[in-house]
C-alpha positions in Angstrom: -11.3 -83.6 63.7 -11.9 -79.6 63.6 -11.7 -78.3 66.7 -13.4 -74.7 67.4 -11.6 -72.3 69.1 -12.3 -69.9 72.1 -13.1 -66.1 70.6 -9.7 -64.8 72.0 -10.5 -61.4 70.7 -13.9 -61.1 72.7 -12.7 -62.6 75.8 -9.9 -60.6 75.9 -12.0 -57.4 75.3 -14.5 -58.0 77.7 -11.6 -58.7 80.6 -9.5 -55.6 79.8 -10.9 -53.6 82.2 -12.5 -56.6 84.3 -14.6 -56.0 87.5 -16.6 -57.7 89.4 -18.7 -58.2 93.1 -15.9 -61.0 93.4 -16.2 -65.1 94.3 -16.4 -66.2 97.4 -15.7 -64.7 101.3 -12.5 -62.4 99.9 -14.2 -61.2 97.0 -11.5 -62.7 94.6 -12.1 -61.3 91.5 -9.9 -62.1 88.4 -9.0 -61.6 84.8 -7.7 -63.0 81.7 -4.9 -61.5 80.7 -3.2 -63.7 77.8 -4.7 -66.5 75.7 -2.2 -68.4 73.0 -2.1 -72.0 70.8 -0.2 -74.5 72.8 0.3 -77.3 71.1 1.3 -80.1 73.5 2.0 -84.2 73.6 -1.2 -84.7 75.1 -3.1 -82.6 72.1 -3.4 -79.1 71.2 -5.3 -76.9 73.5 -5.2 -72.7 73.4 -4.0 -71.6 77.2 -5.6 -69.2 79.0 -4.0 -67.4 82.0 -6.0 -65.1 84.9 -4.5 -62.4 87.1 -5.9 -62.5 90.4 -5.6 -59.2 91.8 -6.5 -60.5 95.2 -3.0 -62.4 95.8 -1.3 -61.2 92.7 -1.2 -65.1 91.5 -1.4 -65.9 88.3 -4.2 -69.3 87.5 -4.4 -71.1 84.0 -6.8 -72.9 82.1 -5.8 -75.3 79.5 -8.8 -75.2 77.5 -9.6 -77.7 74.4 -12.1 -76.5 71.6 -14.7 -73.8 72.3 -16.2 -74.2 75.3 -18.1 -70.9 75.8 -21.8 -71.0 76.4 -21.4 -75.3 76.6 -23.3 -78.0 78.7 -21.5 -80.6 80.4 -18.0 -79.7 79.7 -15.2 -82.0 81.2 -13.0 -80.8 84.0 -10.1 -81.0 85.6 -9.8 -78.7 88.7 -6.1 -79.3 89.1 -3.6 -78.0 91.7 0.0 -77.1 91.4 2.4 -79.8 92.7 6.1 -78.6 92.2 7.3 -82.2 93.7 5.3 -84.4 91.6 4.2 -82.5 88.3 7.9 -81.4 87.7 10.2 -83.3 89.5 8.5 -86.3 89.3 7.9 -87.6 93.2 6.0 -90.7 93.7 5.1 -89.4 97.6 2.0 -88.5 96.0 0.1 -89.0 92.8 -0.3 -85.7 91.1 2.2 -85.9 88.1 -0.1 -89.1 86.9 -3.4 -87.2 87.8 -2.4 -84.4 85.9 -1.2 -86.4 82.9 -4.1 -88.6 82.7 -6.2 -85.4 82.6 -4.6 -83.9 79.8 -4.8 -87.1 77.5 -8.5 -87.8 78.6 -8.9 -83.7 78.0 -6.9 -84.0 74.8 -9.0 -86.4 72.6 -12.2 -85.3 73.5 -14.4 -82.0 71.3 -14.1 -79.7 74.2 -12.9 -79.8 78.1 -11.0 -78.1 80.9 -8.1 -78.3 82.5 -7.6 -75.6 85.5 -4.1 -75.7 87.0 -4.3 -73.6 90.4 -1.2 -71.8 92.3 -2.0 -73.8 95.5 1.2 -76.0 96.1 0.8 -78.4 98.9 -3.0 -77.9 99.1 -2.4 -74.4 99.8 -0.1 -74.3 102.6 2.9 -73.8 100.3 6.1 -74.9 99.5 8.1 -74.8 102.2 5.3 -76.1 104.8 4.8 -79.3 102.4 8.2 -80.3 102.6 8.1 -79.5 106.2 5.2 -81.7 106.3 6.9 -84.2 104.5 10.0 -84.5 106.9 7.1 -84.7 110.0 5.7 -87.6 107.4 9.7 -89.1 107.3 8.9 -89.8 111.0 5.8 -91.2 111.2 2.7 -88.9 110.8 0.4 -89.1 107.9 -0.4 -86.2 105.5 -3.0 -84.9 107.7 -1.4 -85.5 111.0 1.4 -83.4 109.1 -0.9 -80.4 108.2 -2.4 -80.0 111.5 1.0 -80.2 113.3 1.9 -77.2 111.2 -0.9 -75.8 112.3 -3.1 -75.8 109.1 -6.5 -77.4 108.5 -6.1 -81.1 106.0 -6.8 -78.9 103.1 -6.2 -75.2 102.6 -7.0 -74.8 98.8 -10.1 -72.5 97.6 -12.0 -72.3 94.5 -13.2 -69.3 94.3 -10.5 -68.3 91.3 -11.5 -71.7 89.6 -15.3 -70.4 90.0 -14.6 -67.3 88.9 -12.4 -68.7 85.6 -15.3 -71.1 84.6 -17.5 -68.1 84.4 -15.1 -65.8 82.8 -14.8 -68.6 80.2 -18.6 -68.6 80.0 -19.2 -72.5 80.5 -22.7 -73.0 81.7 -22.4 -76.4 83.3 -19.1 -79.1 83.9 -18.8 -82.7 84.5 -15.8 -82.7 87.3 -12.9 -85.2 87.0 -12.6 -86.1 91.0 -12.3 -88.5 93.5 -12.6 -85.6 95.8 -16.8 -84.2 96.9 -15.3 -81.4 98.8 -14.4 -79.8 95.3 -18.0 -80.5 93.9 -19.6 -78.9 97.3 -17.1 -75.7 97.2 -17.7 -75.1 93.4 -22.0 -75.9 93.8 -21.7 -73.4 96.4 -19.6 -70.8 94.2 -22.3 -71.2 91.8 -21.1 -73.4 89.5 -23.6 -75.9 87.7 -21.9 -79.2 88.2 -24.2 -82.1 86.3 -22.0 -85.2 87.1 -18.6 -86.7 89.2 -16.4 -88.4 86.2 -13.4 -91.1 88.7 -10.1 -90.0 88.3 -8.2 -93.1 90.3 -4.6 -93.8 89.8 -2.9 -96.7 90.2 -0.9 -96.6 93.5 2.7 -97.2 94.1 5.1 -98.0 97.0 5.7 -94.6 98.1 2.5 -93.2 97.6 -0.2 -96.4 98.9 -0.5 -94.9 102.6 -0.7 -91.1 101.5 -3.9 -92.1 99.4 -5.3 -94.4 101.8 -5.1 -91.9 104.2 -6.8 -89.4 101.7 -9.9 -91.6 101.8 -10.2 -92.8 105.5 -9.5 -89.2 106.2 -10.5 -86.9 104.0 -13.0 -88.9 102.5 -11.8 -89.2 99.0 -13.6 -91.7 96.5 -10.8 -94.1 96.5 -10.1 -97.7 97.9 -6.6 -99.1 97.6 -6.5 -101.4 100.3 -7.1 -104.6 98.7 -10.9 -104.4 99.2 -12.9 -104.2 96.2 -13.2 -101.0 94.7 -16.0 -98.6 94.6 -17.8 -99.3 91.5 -17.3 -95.9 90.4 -13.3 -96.6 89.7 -14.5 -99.5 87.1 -16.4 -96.6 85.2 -14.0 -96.0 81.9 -17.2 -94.4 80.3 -16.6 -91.2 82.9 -20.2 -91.2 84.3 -19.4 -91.4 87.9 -22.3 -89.1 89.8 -25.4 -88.4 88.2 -27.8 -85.4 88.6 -29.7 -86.4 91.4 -26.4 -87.5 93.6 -25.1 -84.3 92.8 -28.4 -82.3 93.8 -28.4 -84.2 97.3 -24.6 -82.8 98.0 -25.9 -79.4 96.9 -28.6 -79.4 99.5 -26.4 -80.1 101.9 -24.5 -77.0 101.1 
């Protein structure tokens, strides 16, 4: 299969001297500063990184065939995990989310994968270990978070917004268990046409950390021996449709 490729040139061009109103309730407004080939196990993608001005953080897109000016586009709205992506923990399930993205992403005409500077759902390093020794003795991830004084989940998307836009995609299909993401990204004004699962399989360290990410935070999972929600038997990736997606806008 030919793959097109994003037209680096032009997108670099039209970022050089970038400016904008901004995304969201700061106003982040961000750039693309590099694109390259990246050739990878789980196919060959270019990669795309932004320069947020805002917090001087650095956001990348992993971006397979031409997706500028394209419907329905496939995405993963992924956030940096040092613990599990790199070293490999099994406290939480990130590494295999990520991994499972990339080879869905990787055989497929066109689709996204946005990996976002927000470690620990954006309280940081250091507080997400802290949070995991308060876990260590008892609490779950969200008791954790609050005892630190932070909210359950401290991420924001208005950099992803903003890099969906900058890459010029008119409308995605987001790989999520999570609705929150769909609302914040609707809101941002970003067309999103459809929910596609992205379940893993738990493990022994990880079974109460996702339970507790759908009693709590009301991820689209069920791991507690129940039967799942139909939309974890969908292979096919058509999760949501239009209209369930509409309702969650209004509610926005």
């Amino acid at each position: 299969m030919t793959l097109d490729h994003l037209p680096i040139q032009e997108l670099l061009e039209e970022n050089k001297d970038h400016k904008c109103e901004g995304y969201g309730d700061d106003h982040i407004c961000i750039r693309i500063a590099a694109i390259a080939e990246l050739p990878t196990r789980f196919g060959d993608f270019q990669i795309v990184v932004f320069h947020n001005k805002h917090d001087d953080r650095e956001h990348t897109a992993l971006v397979r065939g031409d997706v500028t000016d394209a419907e329905d586009v496939p995405v993963r709205l992924h956030s940096e995990c040092l613990t599990g992506d790199v070293l490999g923990s099994l406290r939480c399930d990130c590494r295999d989310q990520l991994e499972a993205a990339l080879k869905s992403i990787g055989k497929l005409e066109r689709g996204i994968l946005l990996y976002m500077r927000q470690e620990g759902r954006g309280i940081g390093l250091v507080n997400k270990i802290r949070a995991y020794a308060l876990q260590d003795y008892g609490l779950d991830t969200v008791e954790a978070n609050l005892a630190l004084g932070f909210r359950d989940d401290e991420r924001e998307y208005s950099a992803a917004a903003h890099m969906l836009h900058s890459l010029k995609v008119k409308s995605i299909r987001l790989m999520t268990n999570n609705p929150r993401k769909i609302e914040d990204l609707i809101r941002l004004g970003v067309r999103v046409n459809g929910r596609i699962p992205h379940v893993m399989e738990p493990n022994e360290h990880n079974q109460f950390y996702l339970e507790t990410k759908a009693r709590k935070s009301g991820h689209l999972i069920d791991l507690r021996g129940r039967q799942r929600l139909s939309e974890q038997h969908d292979q096919g990736g058509k999760g949501m449709n239009v209209a369930q997606i509409e309702t969650i806008q209004k509610m926005v």
